[in-house]
N, C-alpha and C positions, 0 to 999 in steps of 0.2 A: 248345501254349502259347498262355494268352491273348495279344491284342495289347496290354492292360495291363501286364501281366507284361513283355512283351519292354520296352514301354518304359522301367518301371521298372529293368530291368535295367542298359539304354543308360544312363538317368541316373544311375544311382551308377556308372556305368564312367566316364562323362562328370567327376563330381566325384572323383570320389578320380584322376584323371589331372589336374586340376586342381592337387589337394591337393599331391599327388608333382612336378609342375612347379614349386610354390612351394616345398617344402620343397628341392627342387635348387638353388632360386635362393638360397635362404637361405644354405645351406652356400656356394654360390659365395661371397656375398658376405661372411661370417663369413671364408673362406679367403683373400681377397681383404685382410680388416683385419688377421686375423693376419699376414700375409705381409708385411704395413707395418713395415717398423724403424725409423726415422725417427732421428736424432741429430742434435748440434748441437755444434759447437767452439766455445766464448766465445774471448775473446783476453784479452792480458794487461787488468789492472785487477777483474778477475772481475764476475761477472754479473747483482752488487749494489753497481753504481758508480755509480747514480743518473742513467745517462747512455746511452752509445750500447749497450754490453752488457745494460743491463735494458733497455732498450727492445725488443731480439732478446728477451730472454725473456718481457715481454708476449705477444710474438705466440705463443713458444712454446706458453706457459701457456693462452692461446688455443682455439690448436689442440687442447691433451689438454684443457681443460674440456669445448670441443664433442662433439667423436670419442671420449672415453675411450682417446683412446691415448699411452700414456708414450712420451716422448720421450728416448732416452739423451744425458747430458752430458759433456764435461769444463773446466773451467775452466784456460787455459796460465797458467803462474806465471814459464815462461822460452822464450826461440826456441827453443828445442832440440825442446821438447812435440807443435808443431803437425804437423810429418807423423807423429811416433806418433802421435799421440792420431786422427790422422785413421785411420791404418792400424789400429788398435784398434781402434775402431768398425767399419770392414770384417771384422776377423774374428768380430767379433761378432754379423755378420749385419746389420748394416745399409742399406738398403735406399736410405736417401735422406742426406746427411750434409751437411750446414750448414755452411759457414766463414763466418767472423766478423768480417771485416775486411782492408784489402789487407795487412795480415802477412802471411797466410794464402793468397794467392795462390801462390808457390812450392811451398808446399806441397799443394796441392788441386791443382793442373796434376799434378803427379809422381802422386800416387795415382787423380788420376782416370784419366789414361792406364793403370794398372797394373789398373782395373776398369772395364773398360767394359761391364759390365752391371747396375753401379751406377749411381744418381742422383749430382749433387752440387748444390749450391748454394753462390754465395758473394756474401758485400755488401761494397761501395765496392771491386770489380775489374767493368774491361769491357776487360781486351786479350787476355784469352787464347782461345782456339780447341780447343773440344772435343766433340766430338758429344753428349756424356751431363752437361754442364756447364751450368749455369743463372748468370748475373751479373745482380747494381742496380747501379746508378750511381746517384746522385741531384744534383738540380743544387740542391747547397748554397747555393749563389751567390745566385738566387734568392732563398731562404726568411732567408740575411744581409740579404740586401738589405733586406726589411720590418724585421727586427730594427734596422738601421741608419738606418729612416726614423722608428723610434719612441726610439730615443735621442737621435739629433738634434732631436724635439720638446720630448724629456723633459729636458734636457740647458739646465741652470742658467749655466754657462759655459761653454759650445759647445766644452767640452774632452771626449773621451771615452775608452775604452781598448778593447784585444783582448788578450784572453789564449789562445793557444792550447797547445797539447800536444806535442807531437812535431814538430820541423820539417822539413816535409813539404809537397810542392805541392797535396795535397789540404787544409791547413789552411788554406793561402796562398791556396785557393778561398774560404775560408769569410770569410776577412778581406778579403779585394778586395772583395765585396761587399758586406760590411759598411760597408765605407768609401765605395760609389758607394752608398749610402743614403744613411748620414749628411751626403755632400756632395749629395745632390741635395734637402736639407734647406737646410742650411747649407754653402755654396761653402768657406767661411776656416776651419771648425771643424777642430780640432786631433785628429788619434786615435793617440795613442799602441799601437805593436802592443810584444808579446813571446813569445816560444818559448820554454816552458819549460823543454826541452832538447833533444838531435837524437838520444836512445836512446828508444825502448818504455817504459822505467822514464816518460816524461813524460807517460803516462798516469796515473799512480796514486799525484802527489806535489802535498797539498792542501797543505801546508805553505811548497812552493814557488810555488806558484801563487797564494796568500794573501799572499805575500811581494812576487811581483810588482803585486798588485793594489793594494797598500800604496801601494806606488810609484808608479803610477799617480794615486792618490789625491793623491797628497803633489805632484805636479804640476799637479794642477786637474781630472784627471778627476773627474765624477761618476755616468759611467756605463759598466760595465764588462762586456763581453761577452765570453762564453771560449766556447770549442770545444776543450775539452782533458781530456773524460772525468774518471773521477774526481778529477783535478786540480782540476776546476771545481768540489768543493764548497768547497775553500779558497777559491778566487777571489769566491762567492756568499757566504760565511762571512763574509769579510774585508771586501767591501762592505756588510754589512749591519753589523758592528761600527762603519764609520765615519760610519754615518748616510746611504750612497750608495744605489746601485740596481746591481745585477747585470741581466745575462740569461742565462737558460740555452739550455742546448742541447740536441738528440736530441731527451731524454725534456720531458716538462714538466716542469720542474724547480720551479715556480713557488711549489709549496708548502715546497719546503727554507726557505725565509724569507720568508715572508705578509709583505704590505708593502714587501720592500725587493728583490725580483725582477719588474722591469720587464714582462717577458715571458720568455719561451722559444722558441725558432725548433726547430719542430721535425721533426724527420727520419724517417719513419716506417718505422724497420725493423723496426718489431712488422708491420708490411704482407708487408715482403718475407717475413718468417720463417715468419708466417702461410699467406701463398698458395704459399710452397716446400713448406710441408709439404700443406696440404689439395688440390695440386694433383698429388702424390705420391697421393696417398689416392684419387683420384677417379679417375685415368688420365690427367691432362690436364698434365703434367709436360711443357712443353716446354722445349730450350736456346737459348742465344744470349744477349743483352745487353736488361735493362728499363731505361726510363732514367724517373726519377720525379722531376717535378717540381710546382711549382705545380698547372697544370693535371693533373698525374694521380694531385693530393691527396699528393706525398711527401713535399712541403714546407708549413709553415706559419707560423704565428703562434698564440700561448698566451694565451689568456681565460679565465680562470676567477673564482671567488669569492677567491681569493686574490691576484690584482692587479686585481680591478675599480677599486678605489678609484685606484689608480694609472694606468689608462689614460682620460683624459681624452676629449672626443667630439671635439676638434682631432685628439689623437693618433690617435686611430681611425679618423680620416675619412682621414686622410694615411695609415698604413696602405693601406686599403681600398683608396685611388685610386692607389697603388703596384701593388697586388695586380692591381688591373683593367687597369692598364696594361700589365703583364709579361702579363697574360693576353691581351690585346689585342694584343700586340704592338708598343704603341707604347712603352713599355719594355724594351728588351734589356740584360740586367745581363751584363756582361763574367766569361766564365768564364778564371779565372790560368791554368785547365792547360791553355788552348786556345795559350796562346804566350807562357807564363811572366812574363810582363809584369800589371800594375796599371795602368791606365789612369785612375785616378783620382786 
């Protein structure tokens, strides 16, 4: 045999072992996206509440744009739902499953112990202990806090409001800080709070929330901040009928009423849903407790085309030098769940 020949030989042995290494990889990694199940439990108010549950499904929607990979859902309509629906998605093969909220917590402890060769995820829990368990927390307090230094600019008669959702010391976070904003604006300003109710139904009742906001109104607020899930489109509703200014929450709300939503403080659990699932997908799935704030982007402040006109370059500079201080450290906004108390 020539020494031509033999080379040629070597090199098509050479590429086609090539060829056959990558077509192995390929299959790996095809079996690797099949083998992905990936699900999500919304919580009550469902998953087009304009607020904390669309927010989760931004990121969801996220993740199957990028990956092409569906994501199974279910939306709870009562307590009873959350460990079926959780346990239903396990037997459907899912792979990595989503909770929605501390409802949810009870429930995702009990089935994640009962699979632990399942992933899980879940957002606003960080006390439970589970090997295959991923938690957010986020430090709402914070991301009020801005929201409460730009009502207190915005704010005609240094009267303001809070409307929240469910009474709950995770809400009682969201308001504490709302209120050391506003006073680190104005010391005397008045901020009227209310709970829409102390059941899960105070997610999902605009009517009442609209009613309280009323109320508010009729007392001198003129500017009204909720963290109360779909509750708050009544609350955003009702201040934009009387000529007021809302703020939103979670999601940017900002465009529910061009002009007469302040801002939106928001919560970025399109992030959390986002990195649970593509970190599921990659191998990089780890557990324990993320905590997002400010500085790790989980919290903010809402600008857009539709309250340009409404945030003035006072209001914004105050803002900002709020933002830099928390970030700096020379602002520490007091978190309610650290010792049930408001210090302001």
């Amino acid at each position: 045999m020539s020494r031509n020949n033999l080379l040629l030989i070597v090199g098509v042995i050479v590429v086609a072992a090539v060829i056959i290494f990558n077509l192995d990889m390929g299959v790996e990694d095809t079996k690797k996206t099949v083998s992905l199940k990936p699900a999500v439990v919304f919580d009550m108010g469902g998953k087009f509440d304009k607020s904390f549950n669309e927010g989760v499904w931004n990121g969801v929607k996220k993740f199957t744009e990028e990956t092409g990979i569906e994501v199974m859902e279910f939306e709870v309509t009562n307590e009873t739902q959350r460990e079926q629906a959780m346990r239903r998605m396990v037997d459907k093969g899912a792979t990595i499953v989503l909770g929605v909220g501390f409802a949810q917590a009870d429930a995702i402890s009990k089935v994640a112990a009962d699979n632990p060769n399942v992933q899980f995820s879940i957002i606003d829990v960080g006390w439970l202990d589970a090997p295959n368990l991923r938690q957010y927390v986020f430090k709402e307090h914070e991301g009020s806090f801005l929201v409460g230094v730009a009502a207190a600019k915005a704010s005609k008669t240094g009267k303001v409001g809070f409307v929240g959702g469910q009474d709950i010391g995770l809400i009682s976070k969201f308001a504490c800080g709302y209120v050391g904003g506003v006073k680190s604006v104005l010391p005397n300003a008045e901020v009227y709070e209310n709970m829409t109710g102390s059941t899960p139904a105070a997610w999902n009742d605009p009517a009442r929330g609209a009613e309280l906001t009323r109320s508010q109104i009729d007392r001198g607020a003129d500017v009204v901040y909720h963290a109360a899930g779909g509750t708050g489109v009544g609350v955003i509703q009702a201040a934009a009928d009387a000529g007021k200014l809302a703020i939103g929450v979670d999601s940017n709300q900002n465009g529910l009423a061009p002009g007469s939503v302040l801002t939106s403080m928001l919560k970025r659990v399109d992030v959390a849903a986002y990195e649970t699932f593509m970190d599921a997908k990659n191998d990089a799935f780890t557990s324990g407790v993320q905590v997002l704030g400010i500085a790790e982007g989980g919290v903010d402040w809402a600008l857009d085309d539709n309250n340009k006109s409404l945030i003035t370059a006072d209001i914004k500079n105050a803002i900002e030098k709020a933002r830099n201080g928390i970030l700096s450290g020379d602002i520490v906004v007091h978190d309610f769940l650290a010792d049930q108390n408001c210090p302001y």
